[in-house]
C-alpha positions as CSV (number, residue, x, y, z in Angstrom):
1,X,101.7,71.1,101.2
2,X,100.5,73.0,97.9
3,X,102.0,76.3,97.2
4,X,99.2,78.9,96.7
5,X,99.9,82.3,95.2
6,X,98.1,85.6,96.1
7,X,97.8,88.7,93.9
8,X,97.4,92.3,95.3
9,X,93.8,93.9,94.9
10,X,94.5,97.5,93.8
11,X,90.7,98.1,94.2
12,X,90.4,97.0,97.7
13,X,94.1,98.4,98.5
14,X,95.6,101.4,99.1
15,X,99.3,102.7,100.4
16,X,99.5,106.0,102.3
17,X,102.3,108.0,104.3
18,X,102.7,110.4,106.9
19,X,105.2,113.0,107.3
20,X,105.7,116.5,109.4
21,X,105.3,119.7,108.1
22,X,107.5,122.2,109.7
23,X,107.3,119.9,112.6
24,X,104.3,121.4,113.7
25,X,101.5,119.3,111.5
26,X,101.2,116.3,109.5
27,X,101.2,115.8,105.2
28,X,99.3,112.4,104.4
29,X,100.3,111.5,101.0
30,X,99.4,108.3,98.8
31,X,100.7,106.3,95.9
32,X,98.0,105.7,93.5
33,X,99.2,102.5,91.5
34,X,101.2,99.6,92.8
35,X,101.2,95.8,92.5
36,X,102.5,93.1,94.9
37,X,102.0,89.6,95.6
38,X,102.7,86.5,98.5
39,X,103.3,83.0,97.8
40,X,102.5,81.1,100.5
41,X,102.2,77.2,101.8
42,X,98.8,76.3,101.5
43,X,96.3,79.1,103.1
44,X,98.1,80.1,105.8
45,X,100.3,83.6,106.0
46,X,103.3,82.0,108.0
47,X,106.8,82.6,106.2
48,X,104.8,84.0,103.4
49,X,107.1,85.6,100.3
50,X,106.1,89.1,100.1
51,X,106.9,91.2,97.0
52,X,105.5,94.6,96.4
53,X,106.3,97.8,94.2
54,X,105.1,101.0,94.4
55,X,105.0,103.8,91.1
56,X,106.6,106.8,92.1
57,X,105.4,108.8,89.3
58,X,101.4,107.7,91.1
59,X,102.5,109.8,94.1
60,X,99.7,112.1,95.6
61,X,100.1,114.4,98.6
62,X,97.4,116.1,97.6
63,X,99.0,119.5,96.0
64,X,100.2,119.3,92.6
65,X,103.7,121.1,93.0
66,X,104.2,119.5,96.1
67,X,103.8,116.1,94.2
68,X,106.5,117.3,91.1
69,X,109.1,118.5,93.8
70,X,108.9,114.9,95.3
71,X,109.2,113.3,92.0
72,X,112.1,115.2,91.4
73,X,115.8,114.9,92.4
74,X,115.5,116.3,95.4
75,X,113.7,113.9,96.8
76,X,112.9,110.1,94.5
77,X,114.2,111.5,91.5
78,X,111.4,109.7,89.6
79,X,112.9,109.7,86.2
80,X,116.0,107.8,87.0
81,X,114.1,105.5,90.0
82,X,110.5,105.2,88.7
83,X,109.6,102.3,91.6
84,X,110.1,101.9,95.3
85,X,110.4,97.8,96.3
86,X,110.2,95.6,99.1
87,X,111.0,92.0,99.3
88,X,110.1,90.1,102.7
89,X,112.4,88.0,104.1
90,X,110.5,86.8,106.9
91,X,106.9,86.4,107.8
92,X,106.4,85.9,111.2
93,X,102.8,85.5,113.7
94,X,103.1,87.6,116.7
95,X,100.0,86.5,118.3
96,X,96.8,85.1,117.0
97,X,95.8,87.9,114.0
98,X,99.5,89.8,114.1
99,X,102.4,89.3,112.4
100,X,106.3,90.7,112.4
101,X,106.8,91.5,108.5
102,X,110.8,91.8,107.5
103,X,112.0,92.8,104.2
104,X,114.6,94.8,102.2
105,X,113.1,98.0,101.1
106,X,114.4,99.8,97.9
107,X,114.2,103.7,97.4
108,X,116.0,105.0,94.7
109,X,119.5,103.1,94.9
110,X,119.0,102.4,98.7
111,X,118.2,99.1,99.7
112,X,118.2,98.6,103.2
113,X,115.5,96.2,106.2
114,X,112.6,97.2,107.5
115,X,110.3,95.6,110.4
116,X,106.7,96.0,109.8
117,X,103.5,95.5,112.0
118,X,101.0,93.3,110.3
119,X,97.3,93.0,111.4
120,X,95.6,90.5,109.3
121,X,91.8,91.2,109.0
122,X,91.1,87.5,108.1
123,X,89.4,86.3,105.4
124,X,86.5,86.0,103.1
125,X,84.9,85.1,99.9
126,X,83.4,88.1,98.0
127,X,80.3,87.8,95.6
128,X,82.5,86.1,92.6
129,X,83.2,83.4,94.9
130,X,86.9,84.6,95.0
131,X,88.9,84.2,98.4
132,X,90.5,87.2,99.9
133,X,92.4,88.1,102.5
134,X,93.4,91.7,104.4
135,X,96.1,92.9,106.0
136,X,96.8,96.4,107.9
137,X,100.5,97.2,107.7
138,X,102.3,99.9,109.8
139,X,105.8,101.1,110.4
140,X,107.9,103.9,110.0
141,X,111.1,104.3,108.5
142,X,114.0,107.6,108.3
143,X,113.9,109.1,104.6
144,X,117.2,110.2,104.8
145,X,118.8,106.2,105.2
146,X,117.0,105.9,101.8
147,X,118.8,108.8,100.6
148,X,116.0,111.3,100.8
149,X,118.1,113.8,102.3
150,X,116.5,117.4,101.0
151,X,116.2,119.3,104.4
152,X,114.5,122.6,102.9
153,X,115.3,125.1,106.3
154,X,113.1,128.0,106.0
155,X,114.7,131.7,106.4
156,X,113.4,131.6,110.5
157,X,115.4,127.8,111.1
158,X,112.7,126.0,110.6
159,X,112.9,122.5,109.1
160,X,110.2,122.2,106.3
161,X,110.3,118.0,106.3
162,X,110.4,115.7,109.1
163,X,113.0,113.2,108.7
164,X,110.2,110.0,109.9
165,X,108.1,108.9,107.2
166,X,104.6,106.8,109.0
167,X,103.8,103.7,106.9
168,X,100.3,103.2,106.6
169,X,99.1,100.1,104.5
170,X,96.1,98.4,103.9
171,X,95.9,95.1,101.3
172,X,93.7,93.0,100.1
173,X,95.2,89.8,98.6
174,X,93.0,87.4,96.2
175,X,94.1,83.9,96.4
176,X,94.9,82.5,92.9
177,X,93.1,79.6,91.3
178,X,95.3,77.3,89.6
179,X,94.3,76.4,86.0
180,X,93.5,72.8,85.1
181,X,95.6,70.7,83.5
């Protein structure tokens, strides 16, 4: 079976997290640039080889000094660890349209697994004649195993950052056409 290679869409794409605010609300941020591809066998997703990279420096919550104190040491310490990176190791169907996405996630010097919830929105070929495909990814990970450990108490006890970070991740993938020989 023919090996067929996939490159993220940026422009149909976009990666977004969740996080509590003094426990009592919710911050969405984003990350504004980031790349990623699959390699797959043929047009099917099964054990598909997932990379992806995120620009720290592209982070956007939304409030400007909010944004420089997470690109800062206390938190990804952008200058020293300018990208966030997962790798999949395994690719799995659930059920008909969902999947069981493993990988090794990298945050500053931390790499460490993650299982993600995948949701593939099918297919399609847009108005270039291009094929795409879309996925919805979900999860949620614990900053502080990656090392994101700044707890900011305020002067009353309360904690300013929730230590569960929601994952929320929608792709589109275009399938690549190989060149002729």
């Amino acid at each position: 079976m023919a090996t067929t290679n996939w490159t993220l869409d940026p422009m149909h794409s976009e990666v977004q997290f969740k996080v509590k605010h003094l426990v009592i609300s919710t911050v969405t941020g984003n990350f504004k640039k980031f790349e990623g591809s699959a390699v797959t066998e043929g047009d099917t997703f099964e054990d598909a080889k997932i990379n992806f990279t995120l620009d720290v420096n592209s982070i956007d919550t939304n409030q400007e000094a909010r944004d420089q104190h997470l690109k800062a040491e206390d938190f990804f310490n952008a200058a020293q660890y300018p990208n966030i990176k997962f790798e999949s190791t395994s690719f799995k169907k659930a059920s008909n349209d969902t999947y069981k996405l493993q990988g090794n996630l990298t945050v500053k010097d931390v790499t460490k697994p993650v299982t993600l919830d995948v949701e593939h929105g099918g297919t399609a070929t847009d108005f270039y004649g291009n094929l795409k495909a879309g996925f919805d990814v979900t999860g949620k990970i614990n900053r502080k195993e990656f090392g994101l450990t700044w707890d900011g108490v305020t002067e009353a006890g309360s904690i300013v950052v929730g230590e569960d970070i929601k994952l929320v991740i929608s792709v589109q993938f275009a399938k690549q056409v190989e060149a002729a020989a």
